[in-house]
Backbone bond lengths (Angstrom), bond angles and torsions (degrees), N, CA, C in turn:
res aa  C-N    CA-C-N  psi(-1)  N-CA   C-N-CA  omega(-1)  CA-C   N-CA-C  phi
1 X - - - 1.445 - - 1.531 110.80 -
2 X 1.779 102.35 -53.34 2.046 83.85 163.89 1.507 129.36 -27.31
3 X 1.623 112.01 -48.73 1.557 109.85 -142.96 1.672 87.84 -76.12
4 X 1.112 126.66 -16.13 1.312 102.65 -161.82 1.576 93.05 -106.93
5 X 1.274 130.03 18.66 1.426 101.45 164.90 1.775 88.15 -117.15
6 X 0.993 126.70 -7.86 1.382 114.55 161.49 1.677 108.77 -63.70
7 X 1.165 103.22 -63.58 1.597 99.65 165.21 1.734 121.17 -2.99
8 X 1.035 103.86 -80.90 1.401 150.32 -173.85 2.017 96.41 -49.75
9 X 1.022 84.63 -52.42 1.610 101.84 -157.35 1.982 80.34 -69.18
10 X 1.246 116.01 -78.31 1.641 106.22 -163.48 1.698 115.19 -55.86
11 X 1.721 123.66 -11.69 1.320 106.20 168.36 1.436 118.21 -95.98
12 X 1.750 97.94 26.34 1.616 74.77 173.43 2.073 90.06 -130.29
13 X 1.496 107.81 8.96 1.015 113.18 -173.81 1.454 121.03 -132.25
14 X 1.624 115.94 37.34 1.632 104.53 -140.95 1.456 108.41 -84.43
15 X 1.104 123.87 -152.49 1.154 124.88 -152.80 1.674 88.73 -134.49
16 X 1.681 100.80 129.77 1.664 110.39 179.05 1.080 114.11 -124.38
17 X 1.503 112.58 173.16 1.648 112.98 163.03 1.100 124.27 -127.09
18 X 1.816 115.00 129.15 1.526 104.49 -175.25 1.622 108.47 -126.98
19 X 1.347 91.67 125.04 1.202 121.02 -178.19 1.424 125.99 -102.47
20 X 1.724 118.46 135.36 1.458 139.53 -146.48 1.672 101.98 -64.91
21 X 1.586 111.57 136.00 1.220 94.50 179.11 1.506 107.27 -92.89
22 X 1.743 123.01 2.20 1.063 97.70 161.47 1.293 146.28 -97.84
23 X 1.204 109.65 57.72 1.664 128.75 -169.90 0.989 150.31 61.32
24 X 1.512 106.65 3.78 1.766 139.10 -169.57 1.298 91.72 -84.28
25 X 1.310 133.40 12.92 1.682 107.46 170.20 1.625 109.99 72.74
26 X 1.300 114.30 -57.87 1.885 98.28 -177.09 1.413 129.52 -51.58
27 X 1.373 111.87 151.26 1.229 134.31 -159.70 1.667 105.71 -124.19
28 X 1.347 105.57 174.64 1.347 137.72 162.71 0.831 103.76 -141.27
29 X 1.906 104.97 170.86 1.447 118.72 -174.99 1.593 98.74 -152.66
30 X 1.620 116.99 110.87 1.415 122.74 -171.46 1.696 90.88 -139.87
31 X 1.572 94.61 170.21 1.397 118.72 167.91 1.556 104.43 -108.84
32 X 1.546 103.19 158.25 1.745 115.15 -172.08 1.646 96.84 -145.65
33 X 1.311 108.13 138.54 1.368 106.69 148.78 1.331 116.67 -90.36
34 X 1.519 86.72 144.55 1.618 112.68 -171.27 1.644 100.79 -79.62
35 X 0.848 109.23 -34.10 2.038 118.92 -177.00 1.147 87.82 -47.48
36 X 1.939 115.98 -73.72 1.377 118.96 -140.22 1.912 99.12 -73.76
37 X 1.273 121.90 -55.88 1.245 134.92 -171.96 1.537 108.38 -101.60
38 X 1.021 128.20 88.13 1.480 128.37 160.15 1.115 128.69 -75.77
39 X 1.386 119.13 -26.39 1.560 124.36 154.96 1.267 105.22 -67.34
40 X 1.996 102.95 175.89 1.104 112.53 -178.40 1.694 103.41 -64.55
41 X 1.458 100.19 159.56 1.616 94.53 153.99 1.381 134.38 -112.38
42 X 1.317 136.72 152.01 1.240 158.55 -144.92 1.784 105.00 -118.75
43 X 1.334 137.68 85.04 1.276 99.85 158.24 1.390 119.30 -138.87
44 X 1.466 131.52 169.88 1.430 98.26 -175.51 1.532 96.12 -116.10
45 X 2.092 92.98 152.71 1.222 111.31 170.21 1.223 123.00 -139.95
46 X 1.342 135.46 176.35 1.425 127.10 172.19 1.212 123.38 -68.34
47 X 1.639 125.44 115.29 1.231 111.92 153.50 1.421 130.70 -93.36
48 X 1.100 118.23 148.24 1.499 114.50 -168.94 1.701 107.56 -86.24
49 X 1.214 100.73 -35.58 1.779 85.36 171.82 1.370 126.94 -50.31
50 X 1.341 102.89 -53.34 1.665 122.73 162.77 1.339 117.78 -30.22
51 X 1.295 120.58 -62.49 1.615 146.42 -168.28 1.081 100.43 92.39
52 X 1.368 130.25 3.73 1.502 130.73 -171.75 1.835 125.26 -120.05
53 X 1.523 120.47 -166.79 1.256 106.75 178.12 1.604 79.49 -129.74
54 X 1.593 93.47 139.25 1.878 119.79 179.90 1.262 98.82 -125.97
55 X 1.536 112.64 -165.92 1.266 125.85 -167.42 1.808 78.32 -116.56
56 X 1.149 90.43 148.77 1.784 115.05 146.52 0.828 140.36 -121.26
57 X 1.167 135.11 124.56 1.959 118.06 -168.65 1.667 99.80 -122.08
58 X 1.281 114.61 178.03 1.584 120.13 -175.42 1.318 112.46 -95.35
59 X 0.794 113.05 146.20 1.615 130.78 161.57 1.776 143.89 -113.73
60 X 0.647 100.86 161.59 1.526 91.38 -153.32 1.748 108.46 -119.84
């Protein structure tokens, strides 16, 4: 009975990667709801290569 509400639970919550738009290659690794945000998402965070805070968006 777990597996299937885990099931359940990661396609509506999966797990993405958002990566720096300023070209340094670094990433994150978060979960999103798909309900609330069905588009990609956009947010900004610090990258450390940068020394700065950019936007990140998801990728697929």
């Amino acid at each position: 009975m777990c597996m299937v509400s885990s099931m359940a639970r990661n396609e509506l919550r999966p797990i993405i990667k958002l990566r720096s738009t300023a070209g340094t290659g670094y990433t994150y690794v978060t979960r999103k709801n798909r309900r609330n945000n069905p588009d990609r998402l956009t947010l900004r965070k610090y990258d450390p290569v940068a020394g700065r805070h950019v936007d990140f968006r998801e990728e697929r």
